[in-house]
N, C-alpha and C positions, 0 to 999 in steps of 0.2 A: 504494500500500500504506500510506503513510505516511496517507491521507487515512481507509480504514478503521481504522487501528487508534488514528484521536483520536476516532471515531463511538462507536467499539465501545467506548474506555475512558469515554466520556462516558453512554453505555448501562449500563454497567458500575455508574458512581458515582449514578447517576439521573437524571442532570441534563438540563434542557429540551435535545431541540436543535429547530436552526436549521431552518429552512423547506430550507434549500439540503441539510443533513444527513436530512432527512425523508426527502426525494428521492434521495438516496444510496443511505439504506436500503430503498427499494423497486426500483431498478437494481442493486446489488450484495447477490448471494446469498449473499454469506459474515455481512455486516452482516445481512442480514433475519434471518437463521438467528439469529445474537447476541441480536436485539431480539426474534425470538419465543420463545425461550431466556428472555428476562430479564421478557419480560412474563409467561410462566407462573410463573416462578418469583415475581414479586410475586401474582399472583395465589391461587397457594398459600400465601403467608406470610400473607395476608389474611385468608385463609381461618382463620387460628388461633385467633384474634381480634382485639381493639383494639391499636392501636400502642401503644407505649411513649411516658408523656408527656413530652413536652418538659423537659428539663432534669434528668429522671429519673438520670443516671448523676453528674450533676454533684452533685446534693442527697447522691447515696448516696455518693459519692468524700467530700465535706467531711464527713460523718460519720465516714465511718472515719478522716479527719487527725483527729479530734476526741476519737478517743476514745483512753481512758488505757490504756496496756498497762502488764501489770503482769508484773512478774517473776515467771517460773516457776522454781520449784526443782529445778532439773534438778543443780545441781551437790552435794544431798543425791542423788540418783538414782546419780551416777556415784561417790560414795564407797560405797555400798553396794553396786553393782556389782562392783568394783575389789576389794573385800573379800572377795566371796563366789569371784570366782574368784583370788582367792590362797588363801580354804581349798580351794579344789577343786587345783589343783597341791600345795599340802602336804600333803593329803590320798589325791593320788597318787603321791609320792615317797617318803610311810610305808608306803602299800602295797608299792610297788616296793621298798624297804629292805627290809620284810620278806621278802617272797619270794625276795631274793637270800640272806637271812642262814640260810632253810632250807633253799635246794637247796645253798648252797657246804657250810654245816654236815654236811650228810646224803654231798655226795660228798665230803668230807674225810673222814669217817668210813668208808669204802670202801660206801658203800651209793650206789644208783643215783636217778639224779633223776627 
């Protein structure tokens, strides 16, 4: 088992194998099934089109360490925030003030709320 599954992670990564692993994967059905698994599946990515060149992620990595990030003003955002929902509580507790001040009014006065 131990000997499939250095086949099959070596299938896996792409990597050549061995004359002796060839012969593996055409003895053992769990291996072949892997390796025609992995060659369809290269062969559909193929199908996309060209690979990606060489060094492609590294140019694009050193680019973004390169570039300047600049500070967003997010902390005007969170005072203006902050602001508008403390007039929305003051603005709910005038309400509420009020409405208490005309039903206790109205039932002090023996009328019904």
């Amino acid at each position: 088992m131990s000997r499939c599954n250095d086949v099959q992670e070596k299938i896996a990564r792409g990597e050549a194998l061995s004359e002796d692993q060839r012969e593996h994967t055409t003895a053992c059905a769990s291996c072949a099934s892997v390796m025609a698994d992995f060659s369809m599946l290269e062969a559909a990515l193929n199908a996309f089109g060209p690979a990606v060149p060489t060094g492609f992620a590294d140019r694009v990595m050193a680019h973004v360490a390169t570039e300047v990030v600049t500070p967003s003003h997010t902390s005007g955002r969170w005072v203006s925030l902050t602001l508008a929902y403390a007039a929305g509580v003051v603005a709910a507790l005038n309400v509420a003030s009020f409405l208490a001040r005309v039903f206790i009014a109205s039932v002090a006065f023996g009328g019904t709320p």
